[in-house]
C-alpha positions in Angstrom: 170.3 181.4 212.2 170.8 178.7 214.8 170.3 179.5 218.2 173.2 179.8 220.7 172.8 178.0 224.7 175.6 179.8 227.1 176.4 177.6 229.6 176.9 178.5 233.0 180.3 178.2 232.8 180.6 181.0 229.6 181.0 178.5 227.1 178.1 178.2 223.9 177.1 175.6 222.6 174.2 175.3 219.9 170.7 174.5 220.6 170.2 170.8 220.9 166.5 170.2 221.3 167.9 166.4 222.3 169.3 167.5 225.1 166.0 168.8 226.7 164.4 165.4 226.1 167.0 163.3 227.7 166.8 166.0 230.8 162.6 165.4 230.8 163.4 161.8 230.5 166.2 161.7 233.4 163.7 163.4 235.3 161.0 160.7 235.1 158.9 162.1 232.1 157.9 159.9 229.4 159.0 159.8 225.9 156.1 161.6 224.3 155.7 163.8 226.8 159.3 164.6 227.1 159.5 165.3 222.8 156.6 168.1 223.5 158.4 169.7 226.2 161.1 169.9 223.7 159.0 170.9 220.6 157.3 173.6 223.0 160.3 175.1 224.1 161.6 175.5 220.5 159.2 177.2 219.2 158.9 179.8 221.9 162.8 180.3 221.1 162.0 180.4 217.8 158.7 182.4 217.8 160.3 185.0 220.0 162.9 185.2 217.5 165.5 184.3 220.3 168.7 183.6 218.7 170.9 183.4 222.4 169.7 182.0 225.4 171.5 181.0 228.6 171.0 177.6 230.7 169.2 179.1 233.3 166.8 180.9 230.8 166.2 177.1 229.1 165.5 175.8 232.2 162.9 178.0 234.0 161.0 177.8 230.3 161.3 173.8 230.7 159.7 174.1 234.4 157.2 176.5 233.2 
């Protein structure tokens, strides 16, 4: 079952593990480093069995 990111705005979108990379890199991370952030954060979503999660949520787990 894929997992489900509500934006701020209401809408949902699907989990796009891409989109936390390109938000590590924008923020001055480095490639490799910026693919385990991503990798991390799935598998917490997935291990938790987390099918819906909501921007804010993502982003406090990315900052972690």
């Amino acid at each position: 079952m894929p997992i489900v990111v509500v934006k701020r705005d209401g809408r949902e979108e699907e989990f796009a593990s891409e989109k936390i990379v390109v938000s590590c890199l924008k923020s001055g991370a480095t490639l490799e480093v910026a693919r385990k952030i991503a990798e991390i954060i799935e598998g917490r979503l997935l291990e938790r069995g987390i099918n819906r999660v909501t921007a804010k949520e993502l982003t406090c787990m990315i900052l972690e």
